[in-house]
C-alpha positions as CSV (number, residue, x, y, z in Angstrom):
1,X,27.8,-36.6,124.3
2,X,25.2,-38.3,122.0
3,X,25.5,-34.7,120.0
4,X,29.3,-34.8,119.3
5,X,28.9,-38.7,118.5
6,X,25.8,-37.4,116.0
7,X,28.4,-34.6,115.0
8,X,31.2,-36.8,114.3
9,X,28.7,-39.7,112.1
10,X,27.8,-36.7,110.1
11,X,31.1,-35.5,109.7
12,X,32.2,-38.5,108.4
13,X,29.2,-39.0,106.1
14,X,30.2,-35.9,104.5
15,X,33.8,-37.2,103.8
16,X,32.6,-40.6,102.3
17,X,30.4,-38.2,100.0
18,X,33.2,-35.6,98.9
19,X,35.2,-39.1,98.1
20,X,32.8,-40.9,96.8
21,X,33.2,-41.0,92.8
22,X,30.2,-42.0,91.3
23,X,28.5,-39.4,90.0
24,X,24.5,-41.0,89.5
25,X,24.9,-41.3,93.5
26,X,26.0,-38.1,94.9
27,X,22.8,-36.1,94.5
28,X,21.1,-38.6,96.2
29,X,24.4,-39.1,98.9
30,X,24.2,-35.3,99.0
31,X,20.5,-34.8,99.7
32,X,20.7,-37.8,102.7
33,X,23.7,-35.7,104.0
34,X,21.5,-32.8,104.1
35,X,18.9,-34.0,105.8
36,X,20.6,-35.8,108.4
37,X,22.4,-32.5,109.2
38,X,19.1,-30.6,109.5
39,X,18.2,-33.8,111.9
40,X,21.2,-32.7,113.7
41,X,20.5,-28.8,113.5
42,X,16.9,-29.9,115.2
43,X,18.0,-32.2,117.7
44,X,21.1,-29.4,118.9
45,X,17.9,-27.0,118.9
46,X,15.6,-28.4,121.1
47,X,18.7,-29.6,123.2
48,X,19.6,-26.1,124.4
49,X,16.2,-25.2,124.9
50,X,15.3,-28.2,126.9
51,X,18.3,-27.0,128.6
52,X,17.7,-23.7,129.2
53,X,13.7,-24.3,130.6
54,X,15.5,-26.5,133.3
55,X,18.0,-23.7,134.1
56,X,15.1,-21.7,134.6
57,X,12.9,-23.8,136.5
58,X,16.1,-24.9,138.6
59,X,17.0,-21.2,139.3
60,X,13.3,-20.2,140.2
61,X,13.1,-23.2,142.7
62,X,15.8,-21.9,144.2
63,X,14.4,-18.5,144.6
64,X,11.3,-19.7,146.1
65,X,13.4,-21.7,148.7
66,X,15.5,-18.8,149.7
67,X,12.4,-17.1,150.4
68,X,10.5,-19.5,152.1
69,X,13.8,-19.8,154.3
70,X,13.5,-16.0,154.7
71,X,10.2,-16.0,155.7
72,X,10.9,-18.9,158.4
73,X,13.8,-17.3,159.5
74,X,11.7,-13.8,159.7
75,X,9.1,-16.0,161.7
76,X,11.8,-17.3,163.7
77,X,14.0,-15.1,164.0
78,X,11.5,-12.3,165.4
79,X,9.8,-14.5,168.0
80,X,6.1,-13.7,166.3
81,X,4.5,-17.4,165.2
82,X,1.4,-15.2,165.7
83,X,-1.5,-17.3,164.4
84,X,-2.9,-14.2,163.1
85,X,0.2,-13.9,160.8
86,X,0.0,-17.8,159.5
87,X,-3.7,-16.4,158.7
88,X,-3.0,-14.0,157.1
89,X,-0.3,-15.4,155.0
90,X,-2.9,-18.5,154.3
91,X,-5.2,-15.6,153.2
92,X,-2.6,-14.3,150.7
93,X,-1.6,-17.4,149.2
94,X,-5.4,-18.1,148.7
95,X,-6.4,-14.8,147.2
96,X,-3.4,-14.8,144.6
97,X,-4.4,-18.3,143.5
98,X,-7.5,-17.1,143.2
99,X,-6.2,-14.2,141.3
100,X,-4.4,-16.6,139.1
101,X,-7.3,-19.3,138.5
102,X,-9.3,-16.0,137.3
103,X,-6.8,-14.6,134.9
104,X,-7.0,-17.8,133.5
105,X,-10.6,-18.5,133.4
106,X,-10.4,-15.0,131.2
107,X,-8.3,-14.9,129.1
108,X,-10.1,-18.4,128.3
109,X,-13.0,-16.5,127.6
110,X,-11.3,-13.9,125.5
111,X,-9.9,-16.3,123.5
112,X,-13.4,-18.4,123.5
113,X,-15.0,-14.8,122.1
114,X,-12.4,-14.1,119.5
115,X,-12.5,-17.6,118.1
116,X,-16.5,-17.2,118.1
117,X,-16.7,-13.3,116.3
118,X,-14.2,-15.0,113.6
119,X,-16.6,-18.0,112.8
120,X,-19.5,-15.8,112.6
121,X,-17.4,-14.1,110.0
122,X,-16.6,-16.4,108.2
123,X,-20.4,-17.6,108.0
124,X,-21.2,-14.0,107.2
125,X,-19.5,-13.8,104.6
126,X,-20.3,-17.4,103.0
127,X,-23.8,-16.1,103.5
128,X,-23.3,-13.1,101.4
129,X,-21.7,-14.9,98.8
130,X,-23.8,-18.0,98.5
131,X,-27.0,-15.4,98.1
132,X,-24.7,-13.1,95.5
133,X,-24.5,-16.1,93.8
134,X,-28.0,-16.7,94.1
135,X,-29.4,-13.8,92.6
136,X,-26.6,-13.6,90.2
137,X,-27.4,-16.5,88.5
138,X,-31.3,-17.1,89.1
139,X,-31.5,-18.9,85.6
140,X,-29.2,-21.6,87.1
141,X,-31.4,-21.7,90.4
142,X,-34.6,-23.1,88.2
143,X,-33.0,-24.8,85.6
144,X,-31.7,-27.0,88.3
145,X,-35.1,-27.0,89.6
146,X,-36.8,-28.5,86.0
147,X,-34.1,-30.6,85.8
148,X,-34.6,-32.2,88.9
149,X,-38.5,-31.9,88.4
150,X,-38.1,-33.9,85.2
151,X,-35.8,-36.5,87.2
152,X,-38.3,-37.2,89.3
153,X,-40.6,-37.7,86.0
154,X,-38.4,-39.7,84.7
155,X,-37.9,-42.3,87.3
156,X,-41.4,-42.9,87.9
157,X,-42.2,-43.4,84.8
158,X,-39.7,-46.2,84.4
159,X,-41.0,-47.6,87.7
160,X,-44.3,-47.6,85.9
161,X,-42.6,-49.4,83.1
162,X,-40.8,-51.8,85.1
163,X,-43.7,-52.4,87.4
164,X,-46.2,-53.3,84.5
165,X,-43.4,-56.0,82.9
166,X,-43.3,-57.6,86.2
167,X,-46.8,-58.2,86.5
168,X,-47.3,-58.8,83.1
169,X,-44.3,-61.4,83.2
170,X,-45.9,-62.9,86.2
171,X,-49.2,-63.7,85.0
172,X,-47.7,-64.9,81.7
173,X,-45.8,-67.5,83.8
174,X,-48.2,-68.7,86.3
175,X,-51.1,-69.2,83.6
């Protein structure tokens, strides 16, 4: 219902803008239409496909009560509420969990593995292309190095500088 009322607002969006006669206004008018229909188009979307998961979780319920009735009818019906049978059904139940908790747990660590080989990849080949740039360019690799080198020079010598006016200022005014 809330999608026909949302169908209907649109609808009549889109017959104030093909009435609408100002001209600086309809591209915007037009581009707001647009996008409230592609709200719409989502909306409807995830509407049927909501709909359809509880179909199918409706009809499998379903299933899985018509055979549990089968099985209690079966149990019933044949006179056998052997204890040996509720075992063994206890047994089933726990070995395909089981099953199912291990399928899981792998293809976890398939996943895990793949996501691991492509990262190591990926470092791989940053690697090789950090040390092709690297002995590419070994000019680039030292003159870094003496600039930094004089940096370094540089700054202690003005601490040096600094350090000397300081004192020097001091003892000119305590004297």
């Amino acid at each position: 219902q809330l999608l026909a009322r949302l169908t209907g607002v649109n609808d009549k969006m889109a017959e104030y803008t093909n009435s609408a006669g100002v001209p600086s206004l309809n591209a915007a008018l037009m581009h707001t239409l647009q996008r409230h229909r592609d709200i719409l188009q989502d909306y409807t979307h995830e509407f049927h496909k909501t709909k359809a998961n509880f179909m199918a979780i409706r009809e499998r319920e379903n299933l899985m009560r018509s055979v549990r009735k089968d099985i209690e009818s079966y149990k019933s019906g044949s006179g056998v509420n052997n204890r040996r049978t509720e075992l063994f059904l206890k047994e089933h139940d726990h070995l395909r969990n089981s099953d199912r908790l291990i399928e899981e747990t792998i293809s976890i660590a398939m996943a895990t593995k793949e996501n691991i080989t492509s990262q190591r990849g990926m470092l791989k080949s940053i690697h090789s292309k950090m040390n092709t740039l690297a002995n590419r360019f070994p000019a680039v690799n030292s003159l870094i190095q003496r600039i930094n080198l004089r940096k370094r020079r540089d700054s202690l010598i003005l601490g040096g500088v600094i350090g000397i006016c300081t004192i020097l200022l001091l003892l000119y005014a305590f004297h």
